[in-house]
C-alpha positions in Angstrom: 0.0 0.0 0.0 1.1 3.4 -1.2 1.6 5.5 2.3 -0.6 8.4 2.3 -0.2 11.7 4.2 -2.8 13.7 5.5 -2.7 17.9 4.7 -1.5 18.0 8.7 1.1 15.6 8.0 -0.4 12.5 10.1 -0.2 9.2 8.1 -3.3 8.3 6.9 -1.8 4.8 5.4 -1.5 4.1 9.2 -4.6 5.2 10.6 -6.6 2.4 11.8 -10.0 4.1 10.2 -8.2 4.3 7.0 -6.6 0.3 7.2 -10.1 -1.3 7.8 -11.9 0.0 5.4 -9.1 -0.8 3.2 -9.0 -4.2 4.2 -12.9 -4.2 4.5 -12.8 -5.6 8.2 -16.0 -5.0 9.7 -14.5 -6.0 13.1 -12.2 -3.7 13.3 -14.2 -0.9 12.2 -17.1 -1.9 14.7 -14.1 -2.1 18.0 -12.8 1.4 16.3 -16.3 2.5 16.9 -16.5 1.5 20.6 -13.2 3.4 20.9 -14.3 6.1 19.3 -17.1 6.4 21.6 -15.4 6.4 24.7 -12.5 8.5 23.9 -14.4 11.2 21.7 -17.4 10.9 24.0 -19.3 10.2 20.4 -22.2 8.3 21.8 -23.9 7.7 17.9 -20.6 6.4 16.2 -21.1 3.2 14.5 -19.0 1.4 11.9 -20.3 3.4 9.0 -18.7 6.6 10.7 -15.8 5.5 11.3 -14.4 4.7 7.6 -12.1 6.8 6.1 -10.4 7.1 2.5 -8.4 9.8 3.9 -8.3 13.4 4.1 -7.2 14.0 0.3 -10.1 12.0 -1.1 -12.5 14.5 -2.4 -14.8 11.4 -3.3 -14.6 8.8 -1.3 -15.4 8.1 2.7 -14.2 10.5 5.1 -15.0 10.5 8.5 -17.4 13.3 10.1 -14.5 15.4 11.3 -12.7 15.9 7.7 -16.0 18.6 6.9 -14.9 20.2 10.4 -11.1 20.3 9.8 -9.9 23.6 9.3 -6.5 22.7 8.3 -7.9 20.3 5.6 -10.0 23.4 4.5 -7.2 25.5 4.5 -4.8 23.4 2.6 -8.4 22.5 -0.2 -8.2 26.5 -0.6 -4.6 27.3 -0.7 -4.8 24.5 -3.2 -1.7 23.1 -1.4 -0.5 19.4 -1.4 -0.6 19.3 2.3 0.9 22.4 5.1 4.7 21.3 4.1 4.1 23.3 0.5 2.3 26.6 2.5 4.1 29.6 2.6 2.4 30.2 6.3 3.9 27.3 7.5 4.0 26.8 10.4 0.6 28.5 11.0 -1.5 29.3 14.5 -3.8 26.5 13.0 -1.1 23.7 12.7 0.7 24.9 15.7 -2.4 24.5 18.1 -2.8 20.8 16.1 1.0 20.2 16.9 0.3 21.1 20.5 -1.5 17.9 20.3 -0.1 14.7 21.9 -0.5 12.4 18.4 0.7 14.9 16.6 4.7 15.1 17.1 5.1 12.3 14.4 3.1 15.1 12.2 5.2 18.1 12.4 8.4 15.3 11.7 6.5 14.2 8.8 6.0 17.7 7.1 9.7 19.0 8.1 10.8 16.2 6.6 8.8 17.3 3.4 9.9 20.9 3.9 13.6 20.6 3.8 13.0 18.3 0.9 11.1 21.5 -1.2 
């Protein structure tokens, strides 16, 4: 499988909501549900909302928060591969998202794509 990165620079390729879809497992897309639940306090999330294409898709299965992402938004109206090709990098937007526990392996990811520009 072809690693995909997300605008924000988390791996989608890695992300269990993007893998079980992939894989079309039902059972892990039903115990990503339950954990979804309890750590986003998302009482309604089943096994339908969980499944993800990834950020980038602009057809395919997102989950809910991809419409609510301002950083995806951003980088769709910038026109901008992901936040690595933005002249505003690093912005207030990414740097409240990097002030996030998951995502340290994000801002590595986009450096990385930065220093390679």
């Amino acid at each position: 499988m072809q690693r995909s990165i997300a605008y924000c620079g988390l791996i989608s390729s890695d992300c269990d909501a993007y893998l079980a879809p992939q894989a079309n497992d039902l059972e892990a897309l039903e115990r990503l549900a339950q954990q979804w639940q309890q750590e986003f306090f998302l009482e309604d999330a089943g096994a339908e909302s969980t499944m993800c294409d990834g950020c980038l898709t602009e057809t395919g299965r997102q989950t809910g928060y991809c419409s609510a992402c301002e950083i995806r938004a951003c980088c769709l109206e910038h026109g901008a591969a992901n936040c690595a090709h933005c002249g505003d990098y690093a912005c207030d937007k990414l740097e409240a998202f990097f002030a996030a526990s998951e995502a340290t392996v994000a801002r590595s990811v986009l450096e990385k794509i930065r220093a390679s520009l």
